[in-house]
Kinemage of the C-alpha trace (Angstrom):
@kinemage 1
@onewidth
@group {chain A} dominant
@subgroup {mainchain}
@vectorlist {calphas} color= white
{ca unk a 1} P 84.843 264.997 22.312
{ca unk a 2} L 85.965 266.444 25.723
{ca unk a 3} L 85.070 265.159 29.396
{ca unk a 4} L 82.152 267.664 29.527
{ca unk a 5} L 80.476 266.985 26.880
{ca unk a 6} L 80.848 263.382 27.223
{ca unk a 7} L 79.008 263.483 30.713
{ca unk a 8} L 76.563 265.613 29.307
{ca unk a 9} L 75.822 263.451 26.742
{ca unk a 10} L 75.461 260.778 29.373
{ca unk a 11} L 73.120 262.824 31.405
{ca unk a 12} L 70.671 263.373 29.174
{ca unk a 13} L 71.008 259.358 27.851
{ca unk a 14} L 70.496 258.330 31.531
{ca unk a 15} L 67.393 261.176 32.325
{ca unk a 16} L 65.604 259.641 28.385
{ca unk a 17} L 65.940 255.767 29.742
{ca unk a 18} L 64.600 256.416 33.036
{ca unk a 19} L 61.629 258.934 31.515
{ca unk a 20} L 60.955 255.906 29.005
{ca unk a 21} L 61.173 253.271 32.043
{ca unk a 22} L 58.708 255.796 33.797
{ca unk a 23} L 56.240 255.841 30.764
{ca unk a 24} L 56.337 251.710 30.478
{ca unk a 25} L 55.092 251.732 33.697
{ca unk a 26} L 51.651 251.587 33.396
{ca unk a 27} L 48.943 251.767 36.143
{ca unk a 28} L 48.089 248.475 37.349
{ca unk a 29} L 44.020 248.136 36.772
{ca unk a 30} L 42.148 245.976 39.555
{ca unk a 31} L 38.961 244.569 38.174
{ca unk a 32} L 36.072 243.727 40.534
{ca unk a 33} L 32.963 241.638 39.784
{ca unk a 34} L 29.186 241.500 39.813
{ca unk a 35} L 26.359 239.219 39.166
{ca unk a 36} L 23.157 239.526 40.751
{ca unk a 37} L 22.458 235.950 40.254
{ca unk a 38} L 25.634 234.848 42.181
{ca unk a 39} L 24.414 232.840 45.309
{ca unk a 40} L 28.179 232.459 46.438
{ca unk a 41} L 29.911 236.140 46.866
{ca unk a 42} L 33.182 236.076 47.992
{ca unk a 43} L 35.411 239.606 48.619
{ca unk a 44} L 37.543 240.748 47.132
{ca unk a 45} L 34.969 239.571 44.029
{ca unk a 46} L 38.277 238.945 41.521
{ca unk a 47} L 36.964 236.519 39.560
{ca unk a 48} L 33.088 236.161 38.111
{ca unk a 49} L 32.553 232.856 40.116
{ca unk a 50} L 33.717 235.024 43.355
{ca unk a 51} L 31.612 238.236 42.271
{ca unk a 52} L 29.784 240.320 44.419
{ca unk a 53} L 25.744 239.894 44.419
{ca unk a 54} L 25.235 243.410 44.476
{ca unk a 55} L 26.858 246.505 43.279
{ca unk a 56} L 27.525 248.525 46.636
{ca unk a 57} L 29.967 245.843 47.843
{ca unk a 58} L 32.042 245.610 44.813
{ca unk a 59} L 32.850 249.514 44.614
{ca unk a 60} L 33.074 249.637 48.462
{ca unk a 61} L 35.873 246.660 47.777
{ca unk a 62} L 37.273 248.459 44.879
{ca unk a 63} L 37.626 251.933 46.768
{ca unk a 64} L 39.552 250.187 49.551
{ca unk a 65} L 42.056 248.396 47.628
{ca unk a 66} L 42.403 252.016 45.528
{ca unk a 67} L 46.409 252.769 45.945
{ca unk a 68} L 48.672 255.298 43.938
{ca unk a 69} L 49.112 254.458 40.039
{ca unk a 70} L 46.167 251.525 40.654
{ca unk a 71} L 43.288 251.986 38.722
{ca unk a 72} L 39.826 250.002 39.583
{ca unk a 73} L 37.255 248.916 37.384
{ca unk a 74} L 33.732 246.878 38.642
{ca unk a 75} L 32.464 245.386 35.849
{ca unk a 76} L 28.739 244.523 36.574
{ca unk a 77} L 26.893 241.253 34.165
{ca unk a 78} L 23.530 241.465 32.565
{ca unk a 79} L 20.366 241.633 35.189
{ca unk a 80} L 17.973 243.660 37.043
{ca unk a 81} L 20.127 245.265 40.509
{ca unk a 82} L 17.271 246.153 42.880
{ca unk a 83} L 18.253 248.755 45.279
{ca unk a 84} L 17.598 249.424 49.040
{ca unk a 85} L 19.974 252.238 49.297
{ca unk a 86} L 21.938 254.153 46.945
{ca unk a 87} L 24.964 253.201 45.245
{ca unk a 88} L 28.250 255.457 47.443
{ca unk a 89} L 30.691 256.092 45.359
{ca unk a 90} L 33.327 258.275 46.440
{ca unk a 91} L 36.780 257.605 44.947
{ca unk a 92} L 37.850 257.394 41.412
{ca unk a 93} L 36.090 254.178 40.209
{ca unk a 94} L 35.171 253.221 36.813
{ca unk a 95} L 31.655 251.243 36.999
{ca unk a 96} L 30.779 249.620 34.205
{ca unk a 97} L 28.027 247.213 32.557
{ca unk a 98} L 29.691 244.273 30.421
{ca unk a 99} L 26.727 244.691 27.777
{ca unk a 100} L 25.432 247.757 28.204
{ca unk a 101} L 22.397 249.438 29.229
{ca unk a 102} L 19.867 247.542 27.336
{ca unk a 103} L 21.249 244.550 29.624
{ca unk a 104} L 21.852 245.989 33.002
{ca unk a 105} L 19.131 247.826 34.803
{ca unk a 106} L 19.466 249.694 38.339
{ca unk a 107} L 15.775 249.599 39.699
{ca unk a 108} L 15.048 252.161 42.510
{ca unk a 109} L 12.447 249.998 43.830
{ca unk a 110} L 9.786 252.844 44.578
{ca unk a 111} L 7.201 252.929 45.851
{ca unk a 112} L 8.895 250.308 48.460
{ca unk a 113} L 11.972 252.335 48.978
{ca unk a 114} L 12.935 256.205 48.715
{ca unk a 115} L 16.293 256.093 47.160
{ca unk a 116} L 18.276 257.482 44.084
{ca unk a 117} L 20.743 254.619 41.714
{ca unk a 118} L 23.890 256.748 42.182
{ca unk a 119} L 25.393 259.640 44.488
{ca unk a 120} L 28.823 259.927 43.409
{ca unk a 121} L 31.001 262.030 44.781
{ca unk a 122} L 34.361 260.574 44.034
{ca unk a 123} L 35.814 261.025 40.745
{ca unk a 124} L 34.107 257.861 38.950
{ca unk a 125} L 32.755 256.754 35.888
{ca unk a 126} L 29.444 255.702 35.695
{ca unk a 127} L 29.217 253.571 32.029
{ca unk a 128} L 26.583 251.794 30.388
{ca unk a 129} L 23.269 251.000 33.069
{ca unk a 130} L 19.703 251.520 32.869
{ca unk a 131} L 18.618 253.832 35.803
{ca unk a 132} L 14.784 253.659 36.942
{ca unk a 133} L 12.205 253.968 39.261
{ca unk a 134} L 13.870 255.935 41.602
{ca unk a 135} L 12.215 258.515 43.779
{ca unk a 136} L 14.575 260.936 46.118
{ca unk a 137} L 11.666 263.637 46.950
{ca unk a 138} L 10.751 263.832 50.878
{ca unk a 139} L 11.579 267.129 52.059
{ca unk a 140} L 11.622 269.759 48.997
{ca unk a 141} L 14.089 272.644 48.247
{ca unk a 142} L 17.383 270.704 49.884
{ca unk a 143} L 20.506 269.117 48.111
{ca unk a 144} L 19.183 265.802 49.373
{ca unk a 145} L 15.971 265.738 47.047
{ca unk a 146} L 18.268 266.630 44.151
{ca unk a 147} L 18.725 264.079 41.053
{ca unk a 148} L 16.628 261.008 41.191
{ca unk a 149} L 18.379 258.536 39.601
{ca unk a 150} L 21.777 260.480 40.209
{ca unk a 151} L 23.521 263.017 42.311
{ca unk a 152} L 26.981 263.211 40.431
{ca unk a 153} L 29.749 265.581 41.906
{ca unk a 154} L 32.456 264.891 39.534
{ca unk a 155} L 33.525 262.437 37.203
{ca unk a 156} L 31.256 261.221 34.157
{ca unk a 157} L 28.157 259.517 32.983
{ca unk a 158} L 28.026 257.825 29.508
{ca unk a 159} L 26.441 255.028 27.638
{ca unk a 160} L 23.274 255.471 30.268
{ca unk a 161} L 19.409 255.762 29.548
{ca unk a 162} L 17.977 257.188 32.525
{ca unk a 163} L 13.793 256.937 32.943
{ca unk a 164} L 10.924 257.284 35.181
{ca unk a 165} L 12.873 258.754 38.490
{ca unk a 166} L 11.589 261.190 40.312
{ca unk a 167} L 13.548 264.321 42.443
{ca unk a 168} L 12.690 267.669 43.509
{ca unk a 169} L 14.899 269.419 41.523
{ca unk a 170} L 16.657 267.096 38.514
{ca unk a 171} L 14.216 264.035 38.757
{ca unk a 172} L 16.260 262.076 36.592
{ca unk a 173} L 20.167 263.356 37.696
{ca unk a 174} L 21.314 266.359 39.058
{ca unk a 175} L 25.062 267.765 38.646
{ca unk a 176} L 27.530 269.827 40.933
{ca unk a 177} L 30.747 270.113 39.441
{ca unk a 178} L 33.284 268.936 37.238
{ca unk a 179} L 30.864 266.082 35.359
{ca unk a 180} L 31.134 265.108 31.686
């Protein structure tokens, strides 16, 4: 074998065990908790016994500690999540119930508040909640009376049952780009 082809060789051995160091590499996934009946909430909500009581400050949490190749996941327990405003998301979040939507509920809490569950405009995931009683209809014919229980941007919805939410155009979710 001659010099340059021996170097060559070497080349592409070196350029294969970085790529495969590259693809072992794996995002690092942050996980960020919820429990409505926590009386003790404690950022950055790591742990269940330091969760957050209420949605909003987990994903705010979760969006701020969102780096390059970190991926963040709020994982929300079983209960009813009574809302006073809407639920911001605006980076690439995955939210998700532990036991699904017949277990986690996001109550709009109309007639006592005018809000919508979700406006996401930030790549997220929204995975696995009960949206309801939501009402997002004071001045008609604008973006902001749009989607009731959701205003979604981009990312996706799944593993959701969406009722009784009220909007002037899309009373139970309305969508505006890229959404699965």
């Amino acid at each position: 074998m001659n010099l340059k082809r021996m170097k060559q060789s070497l080349a592409v051995c070196v350029c294969g065990l970085v790529a495969c160091a590259q693809i072992g590499r794996g995002a690092v996934t942050n996980t960020y908790y919820v429990d409505a009946a926590n009386g003790a909430p404690s950022a950055p909500y790591a742990t269940w016994a330091d969760a957050a009581d209420n949605i909003q400050d987990a994903v705010t949490q979760a969006e701020a500690d969102l780096g390059p190749g970190t991926n963040v996941v709020v994982l929300v327990t079983n209960g009813v999540y009574t809302l006073a405003t809407e639920i911001a998301v605006t980076a690439s979040v995955t939210i998700r119930s532990v036991n699904g939507w017949g277990q986690t509920s996001i109550n709009g809490d109309w007639p006592n508040v005018m809000t919508r569950c979700f406006n996401v405009t930030g790549d997220a995931v929204i995975d696995g909640f009960t949206m309801t009683n939501s009402n997002i209809d004071p001045l008609p014919n604008t973006i902001e009376d749009d989607g009731g229980a959701l205003i979604m941007y981009a990312g996706r919805l799944q593993n959701c049952w969406i009722e009784d939410n009220k909007g002037y155009y899309g009373g139970s979710l309305y969508t505006l780009g890229p959404v699965t």
